[in-house]
GUTOR-846719 format. One record per atom (N, C-alpha, C): x, y, z negated; residue in three letters; residue number from 0. Coordinates in steps of 0.05 Angstrom, whole numbers. Each point is the difference from the previous one (the first is absolute). Example, Ala and Ser with C-alpha at 12.3 -4.5 7.8 and 13.67 -1.06 7.14 Angstrom:
<rs>
[r [264 -114 -156] "ALA" 0],
[r [-18 24 0] "ALA" 0],
[r [18 24 0] "ALA" 0],
[r [-7 21 14] "SER" 1],
[r [16 24 -1] "SER" 1],
[r [-15 22 -14] "SER" 1],
</rs>
This chain:
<rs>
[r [2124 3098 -1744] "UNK" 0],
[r [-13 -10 -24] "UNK" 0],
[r [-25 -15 7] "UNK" 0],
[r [-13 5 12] "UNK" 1],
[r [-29 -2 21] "UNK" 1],
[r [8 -37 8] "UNK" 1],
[r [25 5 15] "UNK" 2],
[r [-4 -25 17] "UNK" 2],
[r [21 -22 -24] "UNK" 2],
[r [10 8 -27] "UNK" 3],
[r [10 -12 -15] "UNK" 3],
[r [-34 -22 -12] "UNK" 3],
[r [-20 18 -16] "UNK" 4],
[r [-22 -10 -3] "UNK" 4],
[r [-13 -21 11] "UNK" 4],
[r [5 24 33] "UNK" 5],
[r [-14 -34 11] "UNK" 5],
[r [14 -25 14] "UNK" 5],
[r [29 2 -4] "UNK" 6],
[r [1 -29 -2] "UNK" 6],
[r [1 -14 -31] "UNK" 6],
[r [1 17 -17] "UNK" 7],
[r [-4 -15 -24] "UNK" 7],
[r [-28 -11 3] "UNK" 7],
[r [-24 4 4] "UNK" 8],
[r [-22 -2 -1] "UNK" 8],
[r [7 -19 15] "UNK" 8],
[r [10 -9 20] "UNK" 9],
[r [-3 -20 23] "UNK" 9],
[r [13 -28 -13] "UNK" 9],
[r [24 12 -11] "UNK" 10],
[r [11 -24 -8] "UNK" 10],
[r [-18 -12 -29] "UNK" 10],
[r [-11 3 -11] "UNK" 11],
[r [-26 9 -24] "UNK" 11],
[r [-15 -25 16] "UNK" 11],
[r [-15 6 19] "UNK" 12],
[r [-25 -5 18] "UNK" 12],
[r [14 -27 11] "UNK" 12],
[r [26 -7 13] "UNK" 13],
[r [8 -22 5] "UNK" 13],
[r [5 -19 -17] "UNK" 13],
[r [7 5 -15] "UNK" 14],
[r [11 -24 -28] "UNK" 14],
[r [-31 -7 -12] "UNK" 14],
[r [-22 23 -1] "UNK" 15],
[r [-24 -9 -6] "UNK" 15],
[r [-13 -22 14] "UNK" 15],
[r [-3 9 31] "UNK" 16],
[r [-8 -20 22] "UNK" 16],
[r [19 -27 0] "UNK" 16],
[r [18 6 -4] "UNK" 17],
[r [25 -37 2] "UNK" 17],
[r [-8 3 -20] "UNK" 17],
[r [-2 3 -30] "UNK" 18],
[r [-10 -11 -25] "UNK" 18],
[r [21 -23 -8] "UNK" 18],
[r [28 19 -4] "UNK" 19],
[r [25 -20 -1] "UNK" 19],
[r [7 14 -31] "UNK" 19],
[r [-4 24 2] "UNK" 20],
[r [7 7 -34] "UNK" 20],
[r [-22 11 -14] "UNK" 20],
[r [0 1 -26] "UNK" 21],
[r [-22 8 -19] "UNK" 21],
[r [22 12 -31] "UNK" 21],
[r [-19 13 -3] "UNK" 22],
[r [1 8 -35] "UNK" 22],
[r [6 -39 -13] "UNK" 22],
[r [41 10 -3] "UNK" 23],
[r [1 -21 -18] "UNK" 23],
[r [16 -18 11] "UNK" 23],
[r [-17 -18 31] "UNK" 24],
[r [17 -19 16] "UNK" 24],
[r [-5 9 33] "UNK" 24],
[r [21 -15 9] "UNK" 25],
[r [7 -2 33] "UNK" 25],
[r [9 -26 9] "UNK" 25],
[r [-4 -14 24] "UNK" 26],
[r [0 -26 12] "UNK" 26],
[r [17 9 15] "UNK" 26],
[r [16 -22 9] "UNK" 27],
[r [17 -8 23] "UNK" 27],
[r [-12 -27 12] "UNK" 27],
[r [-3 1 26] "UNK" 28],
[r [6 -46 9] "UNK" 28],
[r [15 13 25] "UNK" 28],
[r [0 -30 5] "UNK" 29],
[r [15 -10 22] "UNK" 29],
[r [-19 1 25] "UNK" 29],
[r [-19 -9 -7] "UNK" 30],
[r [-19 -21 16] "UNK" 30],
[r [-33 -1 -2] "UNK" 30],
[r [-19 0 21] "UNK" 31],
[r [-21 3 -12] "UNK" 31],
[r [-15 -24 14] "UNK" 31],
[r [3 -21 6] "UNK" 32],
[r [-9 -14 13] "UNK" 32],
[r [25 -32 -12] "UNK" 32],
[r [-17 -22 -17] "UNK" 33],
[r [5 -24 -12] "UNK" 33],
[r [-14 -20 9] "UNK" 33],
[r [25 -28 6] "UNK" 34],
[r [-23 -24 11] "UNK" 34],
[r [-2 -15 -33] "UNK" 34],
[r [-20 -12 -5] "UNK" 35],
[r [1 -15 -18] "UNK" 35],
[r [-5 -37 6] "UNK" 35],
[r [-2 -5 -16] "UNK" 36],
[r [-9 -28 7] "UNK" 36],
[r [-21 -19 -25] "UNK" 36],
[r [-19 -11 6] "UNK" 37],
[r [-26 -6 -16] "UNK" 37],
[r [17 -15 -15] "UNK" 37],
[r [-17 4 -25] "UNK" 38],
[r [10 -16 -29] "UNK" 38],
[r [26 11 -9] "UNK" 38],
[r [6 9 12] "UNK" 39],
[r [36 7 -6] "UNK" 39],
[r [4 33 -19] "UNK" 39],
[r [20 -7 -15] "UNK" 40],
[r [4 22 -15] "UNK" 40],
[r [10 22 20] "UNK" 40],
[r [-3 33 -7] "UNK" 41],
[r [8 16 21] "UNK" 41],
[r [7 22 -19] "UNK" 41],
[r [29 18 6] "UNK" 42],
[r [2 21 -19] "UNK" 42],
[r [13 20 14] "UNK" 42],
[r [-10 23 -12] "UNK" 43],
[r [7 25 18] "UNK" 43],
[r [17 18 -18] "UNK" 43],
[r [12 12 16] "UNK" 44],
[r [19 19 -12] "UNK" 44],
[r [-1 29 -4] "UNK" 44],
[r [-10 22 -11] "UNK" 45],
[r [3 24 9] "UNK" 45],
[r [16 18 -14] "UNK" 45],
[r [18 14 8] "UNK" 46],
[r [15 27 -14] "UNK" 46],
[r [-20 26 -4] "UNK" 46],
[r [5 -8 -34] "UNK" 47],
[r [-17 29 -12] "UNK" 47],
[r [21 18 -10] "UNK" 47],
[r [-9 24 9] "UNK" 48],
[r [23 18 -18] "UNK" 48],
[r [-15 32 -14] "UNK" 48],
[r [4 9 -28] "UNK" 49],
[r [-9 29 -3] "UNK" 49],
[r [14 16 -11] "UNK" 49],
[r [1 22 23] "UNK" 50],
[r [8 26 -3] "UNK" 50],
[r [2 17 -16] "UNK" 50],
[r [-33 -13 -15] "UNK" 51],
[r [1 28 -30] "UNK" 51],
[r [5 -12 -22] "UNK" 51],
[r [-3 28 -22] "UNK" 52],
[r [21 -6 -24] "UNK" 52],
[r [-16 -13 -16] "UNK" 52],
[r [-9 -21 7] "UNK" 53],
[r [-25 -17 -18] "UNK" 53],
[r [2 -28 2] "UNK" 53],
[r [2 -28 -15] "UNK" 54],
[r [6 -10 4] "UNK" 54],
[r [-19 -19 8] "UNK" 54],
[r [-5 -23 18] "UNK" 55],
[r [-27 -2 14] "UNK" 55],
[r [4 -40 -2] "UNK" 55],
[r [-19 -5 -15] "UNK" 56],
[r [-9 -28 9] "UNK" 56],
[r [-21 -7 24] "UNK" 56],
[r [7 -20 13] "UNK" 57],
[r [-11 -11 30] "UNK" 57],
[r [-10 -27 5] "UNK" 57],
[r [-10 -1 13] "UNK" 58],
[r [-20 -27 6] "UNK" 58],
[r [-8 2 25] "UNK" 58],
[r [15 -17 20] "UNK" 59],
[r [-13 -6 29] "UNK" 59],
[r [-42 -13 -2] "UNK" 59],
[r [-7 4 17] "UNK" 60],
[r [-23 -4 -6] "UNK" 60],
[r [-8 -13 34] "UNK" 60],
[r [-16 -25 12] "UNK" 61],
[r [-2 -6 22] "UNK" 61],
[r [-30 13 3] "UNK" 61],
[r [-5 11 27] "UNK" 62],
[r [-21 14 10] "UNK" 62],
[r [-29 -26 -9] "UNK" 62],
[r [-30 7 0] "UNK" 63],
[r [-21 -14 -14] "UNK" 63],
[r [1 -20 23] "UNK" 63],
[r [-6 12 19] "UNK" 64],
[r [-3 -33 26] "UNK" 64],
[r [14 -18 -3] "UNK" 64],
[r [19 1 -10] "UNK" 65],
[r [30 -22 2] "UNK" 65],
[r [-1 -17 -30] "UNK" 65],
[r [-5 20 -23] "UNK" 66],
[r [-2 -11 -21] "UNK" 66],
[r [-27 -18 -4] "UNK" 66],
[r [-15 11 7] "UNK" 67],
[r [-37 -26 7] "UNK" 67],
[r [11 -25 11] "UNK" 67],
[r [21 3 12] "UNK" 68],
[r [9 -35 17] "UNK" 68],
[r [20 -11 -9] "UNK" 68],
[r [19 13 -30] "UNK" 69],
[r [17 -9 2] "UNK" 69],
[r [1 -28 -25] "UNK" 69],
[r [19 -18 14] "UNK" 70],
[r [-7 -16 -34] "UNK" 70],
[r [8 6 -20] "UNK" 70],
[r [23 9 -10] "UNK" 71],
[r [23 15 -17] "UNK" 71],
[r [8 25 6] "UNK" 71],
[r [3 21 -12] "UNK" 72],
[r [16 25 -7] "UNK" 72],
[r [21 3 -22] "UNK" 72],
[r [26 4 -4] "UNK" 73],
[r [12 4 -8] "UNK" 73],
[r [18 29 -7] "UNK" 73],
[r [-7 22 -10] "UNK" 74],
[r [11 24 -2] "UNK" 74],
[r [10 19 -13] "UNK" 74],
[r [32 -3 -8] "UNK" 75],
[r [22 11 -19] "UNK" 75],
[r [-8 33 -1] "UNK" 75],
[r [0 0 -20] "UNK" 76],
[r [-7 27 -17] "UNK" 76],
[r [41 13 3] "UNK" 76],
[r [-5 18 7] "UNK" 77],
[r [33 5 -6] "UNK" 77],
[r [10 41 1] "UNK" 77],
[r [16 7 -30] "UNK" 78],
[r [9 28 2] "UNK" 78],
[r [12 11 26] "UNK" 78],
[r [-7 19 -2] "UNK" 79],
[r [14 16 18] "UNK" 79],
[r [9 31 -11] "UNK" 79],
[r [16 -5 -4] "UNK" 80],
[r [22 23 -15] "UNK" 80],
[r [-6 35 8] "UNK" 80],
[r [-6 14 -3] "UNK" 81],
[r [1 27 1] "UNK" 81],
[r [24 4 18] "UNK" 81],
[r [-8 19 22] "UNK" 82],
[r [21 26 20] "UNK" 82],
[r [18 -41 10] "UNK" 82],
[r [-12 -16 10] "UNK" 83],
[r [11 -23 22] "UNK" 83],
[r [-2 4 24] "UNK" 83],
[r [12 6 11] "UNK" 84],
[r [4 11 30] "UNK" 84],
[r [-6 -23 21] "UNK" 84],
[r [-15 9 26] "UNK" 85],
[r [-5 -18 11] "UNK" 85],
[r [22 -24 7] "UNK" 85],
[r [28 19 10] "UNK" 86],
[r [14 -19 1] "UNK" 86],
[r [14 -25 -15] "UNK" 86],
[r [-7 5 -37] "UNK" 87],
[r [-4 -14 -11] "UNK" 87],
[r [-23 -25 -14] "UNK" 87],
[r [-22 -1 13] "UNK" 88],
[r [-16 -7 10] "UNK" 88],
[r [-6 -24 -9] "UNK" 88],
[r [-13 -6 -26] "UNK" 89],
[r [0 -26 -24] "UNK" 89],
[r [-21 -27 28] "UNK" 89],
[r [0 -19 -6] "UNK" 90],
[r [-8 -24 15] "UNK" 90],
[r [-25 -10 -13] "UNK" 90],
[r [-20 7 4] "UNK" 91],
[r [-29 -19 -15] "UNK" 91],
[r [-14 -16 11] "UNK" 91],
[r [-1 -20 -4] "UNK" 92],
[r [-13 -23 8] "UNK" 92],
[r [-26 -11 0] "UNK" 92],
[r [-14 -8 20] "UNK" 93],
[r [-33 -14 -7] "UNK" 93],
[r [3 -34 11] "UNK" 93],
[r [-14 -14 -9] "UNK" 94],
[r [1 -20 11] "UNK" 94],
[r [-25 -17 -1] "UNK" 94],
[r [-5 -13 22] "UNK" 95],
[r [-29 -12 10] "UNK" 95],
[r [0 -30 14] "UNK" 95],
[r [-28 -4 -3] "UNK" 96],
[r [-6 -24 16] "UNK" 96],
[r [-26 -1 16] "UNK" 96],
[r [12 -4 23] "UNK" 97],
[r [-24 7 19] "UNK" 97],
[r [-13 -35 0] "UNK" 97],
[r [-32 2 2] "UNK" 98],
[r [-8 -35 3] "UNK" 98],
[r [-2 -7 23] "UNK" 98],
[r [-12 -30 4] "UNK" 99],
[r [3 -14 25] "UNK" 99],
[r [-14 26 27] "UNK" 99],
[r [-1 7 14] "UNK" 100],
[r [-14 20 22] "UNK" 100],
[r [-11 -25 12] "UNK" 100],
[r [13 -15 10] "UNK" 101],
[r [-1 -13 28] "UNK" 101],
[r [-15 -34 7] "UNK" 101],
[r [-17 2 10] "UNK" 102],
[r [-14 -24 2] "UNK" 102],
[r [18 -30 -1] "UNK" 102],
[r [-7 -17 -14] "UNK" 103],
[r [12 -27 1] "UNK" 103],
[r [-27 -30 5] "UNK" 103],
[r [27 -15 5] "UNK" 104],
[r [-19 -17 6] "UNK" 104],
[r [9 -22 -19] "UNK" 104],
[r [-21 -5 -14] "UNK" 105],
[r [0 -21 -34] "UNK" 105],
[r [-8 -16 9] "UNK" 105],
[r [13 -35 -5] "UNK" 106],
[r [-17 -20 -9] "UNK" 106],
[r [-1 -7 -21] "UNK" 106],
[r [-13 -22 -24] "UNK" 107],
[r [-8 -20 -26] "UNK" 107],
[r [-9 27 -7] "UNK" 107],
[r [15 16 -22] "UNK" 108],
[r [3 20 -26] "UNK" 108],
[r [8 12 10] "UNK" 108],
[r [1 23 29] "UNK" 109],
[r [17 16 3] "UNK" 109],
[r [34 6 -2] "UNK" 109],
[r [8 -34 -7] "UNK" 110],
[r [35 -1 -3] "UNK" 110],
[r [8 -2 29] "UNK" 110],
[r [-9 -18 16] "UNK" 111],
[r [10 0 33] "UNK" 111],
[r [-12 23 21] "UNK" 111],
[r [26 12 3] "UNK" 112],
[r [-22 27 14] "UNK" 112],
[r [26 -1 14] "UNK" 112],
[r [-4 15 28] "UNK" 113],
[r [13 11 20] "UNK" 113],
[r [-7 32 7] "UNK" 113],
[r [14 15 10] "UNK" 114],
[r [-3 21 11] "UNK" 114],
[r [9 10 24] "UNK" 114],
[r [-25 5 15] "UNK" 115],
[r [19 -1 23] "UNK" 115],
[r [8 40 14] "UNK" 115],
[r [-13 21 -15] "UNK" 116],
[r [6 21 -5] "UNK" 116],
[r [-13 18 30] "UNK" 116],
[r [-26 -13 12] "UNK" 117],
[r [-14 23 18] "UNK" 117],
[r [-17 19 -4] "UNK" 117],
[r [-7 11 -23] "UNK" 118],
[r [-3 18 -1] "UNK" 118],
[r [16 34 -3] "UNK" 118],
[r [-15 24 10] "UNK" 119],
[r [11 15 3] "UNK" 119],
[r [19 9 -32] "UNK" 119],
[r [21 5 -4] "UNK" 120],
[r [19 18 -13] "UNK" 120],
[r [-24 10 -26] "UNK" 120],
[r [5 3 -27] "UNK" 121],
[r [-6 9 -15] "UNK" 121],
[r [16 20 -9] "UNK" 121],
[r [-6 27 -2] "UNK" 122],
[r [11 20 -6] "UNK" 122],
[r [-11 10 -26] "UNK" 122],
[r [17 14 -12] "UNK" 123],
[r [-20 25 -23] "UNK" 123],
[r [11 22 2] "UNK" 123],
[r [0 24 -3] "UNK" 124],
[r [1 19 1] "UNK" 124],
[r [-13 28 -22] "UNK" 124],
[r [23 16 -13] "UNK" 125],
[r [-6 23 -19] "UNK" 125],
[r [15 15 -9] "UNK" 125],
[r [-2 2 -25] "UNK" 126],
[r [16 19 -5] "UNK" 126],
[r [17 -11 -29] "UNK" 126],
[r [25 -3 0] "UNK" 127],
[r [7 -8 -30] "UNK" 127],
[r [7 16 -17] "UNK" 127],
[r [-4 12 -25] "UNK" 128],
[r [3 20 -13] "UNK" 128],
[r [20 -13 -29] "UNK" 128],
[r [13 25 4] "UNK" 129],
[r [19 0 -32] "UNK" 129],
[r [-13 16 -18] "UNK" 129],
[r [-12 1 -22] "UNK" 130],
[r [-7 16 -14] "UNK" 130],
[r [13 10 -38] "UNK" 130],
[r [-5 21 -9] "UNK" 131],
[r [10 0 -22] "UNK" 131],
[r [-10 -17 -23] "UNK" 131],
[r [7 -14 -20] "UNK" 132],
[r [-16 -8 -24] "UNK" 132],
[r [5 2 -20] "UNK" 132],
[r [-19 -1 -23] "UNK" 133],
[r [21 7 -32] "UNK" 133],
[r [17 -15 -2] "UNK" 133],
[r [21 2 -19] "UNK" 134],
[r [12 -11 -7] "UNK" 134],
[r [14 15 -26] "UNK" 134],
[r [-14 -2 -17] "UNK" 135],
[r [12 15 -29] "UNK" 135],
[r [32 -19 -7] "UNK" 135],
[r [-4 -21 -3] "UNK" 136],
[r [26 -20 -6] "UNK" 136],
[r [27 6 10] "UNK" 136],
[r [-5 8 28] "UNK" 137],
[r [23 5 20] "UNK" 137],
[r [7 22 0] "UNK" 137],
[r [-25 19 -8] "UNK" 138],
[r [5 32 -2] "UNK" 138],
[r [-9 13 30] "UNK" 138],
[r [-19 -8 15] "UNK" 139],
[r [-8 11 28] "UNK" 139],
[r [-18 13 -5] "UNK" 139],
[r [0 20 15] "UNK" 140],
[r [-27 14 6] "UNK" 140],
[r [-27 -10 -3] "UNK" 140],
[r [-20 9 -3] "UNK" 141],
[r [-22 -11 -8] "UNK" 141],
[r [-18 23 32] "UNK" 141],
[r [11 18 10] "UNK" 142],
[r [-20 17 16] "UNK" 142],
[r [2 -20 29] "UNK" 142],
[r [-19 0 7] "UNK" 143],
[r [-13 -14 28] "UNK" 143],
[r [15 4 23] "UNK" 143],
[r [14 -12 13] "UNK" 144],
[r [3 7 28] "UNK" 144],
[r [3 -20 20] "UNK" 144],
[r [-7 -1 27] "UNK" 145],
[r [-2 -20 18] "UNK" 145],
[r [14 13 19] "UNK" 145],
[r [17 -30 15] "UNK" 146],
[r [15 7 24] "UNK" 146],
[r [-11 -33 18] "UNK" 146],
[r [-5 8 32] "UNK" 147],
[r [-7 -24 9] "UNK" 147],
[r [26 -1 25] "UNK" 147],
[r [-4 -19 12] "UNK" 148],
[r [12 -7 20] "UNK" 148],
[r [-17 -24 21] "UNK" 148],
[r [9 4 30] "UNK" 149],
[r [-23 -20 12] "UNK" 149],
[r [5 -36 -4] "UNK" 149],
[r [-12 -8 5] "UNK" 150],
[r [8 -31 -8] "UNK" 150],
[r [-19 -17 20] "UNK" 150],
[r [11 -13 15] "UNK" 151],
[r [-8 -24 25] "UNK" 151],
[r [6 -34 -7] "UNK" 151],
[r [-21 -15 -6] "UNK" 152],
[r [11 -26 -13] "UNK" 152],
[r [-12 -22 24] "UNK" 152],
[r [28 -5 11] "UNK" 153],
[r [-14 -25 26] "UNK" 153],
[r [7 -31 -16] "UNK" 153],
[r [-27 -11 2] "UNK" 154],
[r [3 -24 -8] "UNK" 154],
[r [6 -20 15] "UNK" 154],
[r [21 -23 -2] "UNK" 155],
[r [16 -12 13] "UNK" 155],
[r [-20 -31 1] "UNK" 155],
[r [0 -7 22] "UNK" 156],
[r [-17 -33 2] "UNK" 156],
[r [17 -13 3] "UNK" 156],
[r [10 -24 -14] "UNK" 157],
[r [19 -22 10] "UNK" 157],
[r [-9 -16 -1] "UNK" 157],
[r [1 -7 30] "UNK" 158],
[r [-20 -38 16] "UNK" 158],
[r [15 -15 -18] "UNK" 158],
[r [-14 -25 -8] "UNK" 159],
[r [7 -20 -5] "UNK" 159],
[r [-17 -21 3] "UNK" 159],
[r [8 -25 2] "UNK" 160],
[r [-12 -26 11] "UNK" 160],
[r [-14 -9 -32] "UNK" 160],
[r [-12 -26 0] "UNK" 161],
[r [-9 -13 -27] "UNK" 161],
[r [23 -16 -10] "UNK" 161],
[r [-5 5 -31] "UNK" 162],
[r [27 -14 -14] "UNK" 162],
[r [-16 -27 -10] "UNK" 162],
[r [13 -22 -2] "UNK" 163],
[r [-11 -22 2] "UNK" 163],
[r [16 -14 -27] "UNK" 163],
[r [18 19 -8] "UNK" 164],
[r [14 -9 -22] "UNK" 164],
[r [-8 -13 -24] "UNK" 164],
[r [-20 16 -11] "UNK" 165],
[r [-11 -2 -21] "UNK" 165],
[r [-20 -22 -3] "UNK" 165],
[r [-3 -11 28] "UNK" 166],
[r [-22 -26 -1] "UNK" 166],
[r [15 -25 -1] "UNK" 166],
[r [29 2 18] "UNK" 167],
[r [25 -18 -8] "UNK" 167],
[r [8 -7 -31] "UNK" 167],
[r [-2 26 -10] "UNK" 168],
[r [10 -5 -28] "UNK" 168],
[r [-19 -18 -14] "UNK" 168],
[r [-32 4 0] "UNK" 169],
[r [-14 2 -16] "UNK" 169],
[r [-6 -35 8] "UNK" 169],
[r [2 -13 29] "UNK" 170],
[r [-4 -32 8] "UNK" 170],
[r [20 -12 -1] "UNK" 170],
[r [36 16 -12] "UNK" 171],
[r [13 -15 -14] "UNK" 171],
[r [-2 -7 -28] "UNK" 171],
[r [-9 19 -12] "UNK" 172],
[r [-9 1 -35] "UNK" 172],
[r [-24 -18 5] "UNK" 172],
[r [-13 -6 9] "UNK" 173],
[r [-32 -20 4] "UNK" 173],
[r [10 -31 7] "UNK" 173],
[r [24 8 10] "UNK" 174],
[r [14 -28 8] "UNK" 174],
[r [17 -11 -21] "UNK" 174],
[r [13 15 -12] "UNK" 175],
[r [25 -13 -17] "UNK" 175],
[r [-19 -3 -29] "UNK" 175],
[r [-23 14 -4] "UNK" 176],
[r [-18 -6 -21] "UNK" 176],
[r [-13 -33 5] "UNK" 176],
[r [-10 -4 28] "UNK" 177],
[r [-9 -27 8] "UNK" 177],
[r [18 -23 -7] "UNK" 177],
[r [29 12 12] "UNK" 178],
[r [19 -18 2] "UNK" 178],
[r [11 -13 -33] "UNK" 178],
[r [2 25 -25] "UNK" 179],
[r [4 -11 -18] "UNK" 179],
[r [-29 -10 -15] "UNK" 179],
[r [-22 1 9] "UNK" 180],
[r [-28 -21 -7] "UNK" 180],
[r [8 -25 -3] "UNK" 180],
[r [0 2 36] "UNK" 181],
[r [10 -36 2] "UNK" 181],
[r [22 -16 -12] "UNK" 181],
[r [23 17 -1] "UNK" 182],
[r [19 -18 -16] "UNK" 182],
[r [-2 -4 -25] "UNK" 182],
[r [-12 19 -23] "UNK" 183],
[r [-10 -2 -20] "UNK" 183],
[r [-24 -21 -10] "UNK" 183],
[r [-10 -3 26] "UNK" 184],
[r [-27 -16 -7] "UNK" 184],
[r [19 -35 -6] "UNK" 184],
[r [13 6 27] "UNK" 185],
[r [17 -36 13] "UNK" 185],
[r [18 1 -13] "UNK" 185],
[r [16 11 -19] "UNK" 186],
[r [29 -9 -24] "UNK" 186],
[r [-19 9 -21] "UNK" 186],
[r [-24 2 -8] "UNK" 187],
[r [-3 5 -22] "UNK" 187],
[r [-11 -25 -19] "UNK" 187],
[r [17 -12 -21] "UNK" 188],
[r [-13 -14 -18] "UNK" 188],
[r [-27 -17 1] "UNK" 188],
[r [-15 -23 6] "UNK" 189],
[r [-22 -8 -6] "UNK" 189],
[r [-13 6 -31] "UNK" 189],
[r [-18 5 -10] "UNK" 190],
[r [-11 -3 -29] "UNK" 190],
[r [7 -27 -15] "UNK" 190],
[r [-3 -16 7] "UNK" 191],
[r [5 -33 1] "UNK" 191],
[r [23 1 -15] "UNK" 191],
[r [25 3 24] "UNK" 192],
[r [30 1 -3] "UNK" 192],
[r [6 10 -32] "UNK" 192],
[r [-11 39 5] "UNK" 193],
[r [0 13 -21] "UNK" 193],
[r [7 -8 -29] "UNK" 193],
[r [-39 -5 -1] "UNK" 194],
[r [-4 -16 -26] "UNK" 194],
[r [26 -27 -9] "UNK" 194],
[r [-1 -17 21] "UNK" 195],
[r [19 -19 -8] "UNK" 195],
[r [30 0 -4] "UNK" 195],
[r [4 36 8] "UNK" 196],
[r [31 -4 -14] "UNK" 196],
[r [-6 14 -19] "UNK" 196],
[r [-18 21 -14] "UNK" 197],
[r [-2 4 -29] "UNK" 197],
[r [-10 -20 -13] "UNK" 197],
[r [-6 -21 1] "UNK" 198],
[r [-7 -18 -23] "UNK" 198],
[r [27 -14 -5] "UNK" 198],
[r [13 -2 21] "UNK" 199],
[r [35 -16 -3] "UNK" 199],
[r [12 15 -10] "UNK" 199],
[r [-8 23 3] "UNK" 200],
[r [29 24 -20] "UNK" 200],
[r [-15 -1 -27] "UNK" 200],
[r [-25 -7 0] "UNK" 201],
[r [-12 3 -36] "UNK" 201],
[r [-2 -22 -8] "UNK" 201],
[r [9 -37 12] "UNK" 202],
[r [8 -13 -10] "UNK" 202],
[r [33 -7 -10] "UNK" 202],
[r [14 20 14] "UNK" 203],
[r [25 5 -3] "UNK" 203],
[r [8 9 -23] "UNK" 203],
[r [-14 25 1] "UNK" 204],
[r [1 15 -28] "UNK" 204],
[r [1 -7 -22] "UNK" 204],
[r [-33 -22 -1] "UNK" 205],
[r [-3 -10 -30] "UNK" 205],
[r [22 -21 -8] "UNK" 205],
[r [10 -18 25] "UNK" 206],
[r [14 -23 -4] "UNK" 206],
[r [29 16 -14] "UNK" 206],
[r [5 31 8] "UNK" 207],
[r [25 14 -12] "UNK" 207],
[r [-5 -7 -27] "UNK" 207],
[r [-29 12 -6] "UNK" 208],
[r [-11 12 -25] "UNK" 208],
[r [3 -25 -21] "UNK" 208],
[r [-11 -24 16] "UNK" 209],
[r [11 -30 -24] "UNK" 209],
[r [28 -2 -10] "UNK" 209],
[r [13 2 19] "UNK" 210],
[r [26 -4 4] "UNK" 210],
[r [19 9 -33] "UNK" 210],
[r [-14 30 10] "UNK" 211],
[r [10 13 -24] "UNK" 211],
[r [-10 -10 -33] "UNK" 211],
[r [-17 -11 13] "UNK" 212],
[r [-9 -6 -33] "UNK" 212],
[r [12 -35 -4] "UNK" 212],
</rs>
């Protein structure tokens, strides 16, 4: 009986320390370590599942260091059904945007930039948490509970040279603007000319206008 207690107590004390289940919800991943890449959309996956007879709304939540840098957060609110067994294990999603990390090299306006990617590796590192939230509409639980898991975000540098594209575009549009100047200027009409074929079409006219009478 003695040594039944204490591994209950143990197993108690471990699930506390991993901090994988709580009153309500439990995590699963795969993986605790993600490369991302600057500017780029990024979305994570985690299996929530709860055991008890309560039915539990959830919300991934990204640790504060990560969220201070990020440009966008995106994060699905989603039920989680009463007595769901881990091995059934619902899929909730967060999704982010990490910004530029990495030094560039800009010329005009900052549009021609290269990267050539020597600096050391940008990492972040914490903890990502699923937590409970109201949800009267859906019918979830409203009582508090948090489950985390570790989370490693390596940010990805990709070298690139200067793009020169956009100055091509912009001294063909400067050119074909020039180009239709000039021809417009040299086929266009003298004032002179102008005038002297409206007075022939308005001596035309009136000579109709006798006619008829």
């Amino acid at each position: 009986m003695k040594r039944g207690v204490i591994a209950f107590a143990v197993i108690i004390l471990a699930l506390t320390l991993m901090n994988i289940v709580s009153a309500g919800v439990g995590i699963k991943w795969s993986a605790e370590s993600f490369k991302v890449y600057e500017n780029e959309k990024t979305c994570l996956s985690y299996s929530v599942y709860n055991p008890w007879p309560n039915n539990s709304s959830v919300q991934i939540t990204l640790p504060e260091n990560l969220i201070s840098v990020m440009v966008s957060e995106e994060a699905e609110i989603k039920l989680i059904p009463a007595n769901t067994a881990s091995a059934n294990a619902i899929p909730v999603e967060v999704c982010f945007k990490v910004p530029r990390v990495y030094a560039q090299d800009c010329l005009g306006w900052g549009m021609i930039c290269k990267q050539e990617c020597t600096e050391e590796q940008k990492v972040y590192e914490g903890s990502i948490s699923v937590k409970s939230v109201p949800d009267p509409v859906a019918g979830g639980s409203s009582a508090q509970a948090a489950v985390s898991a570790p989370l490693r975000l390596k940010v990805m540098c990709t070298p690139h040279g200067r793009d020169f594209s956009i100055v091509y575009i912009a001294l063909a549009s400067i050119s074909a603007i020039g180009i239709f100047i000039i021809l417009f200027r040299k086929y266009r009409k003298p004032e002179k000319e102008r005038k002297r074929e409206e007075l022939v079409r308005l001596r035309e006219e009136m000579k109709r206008l006798k006619g008829k009478k």
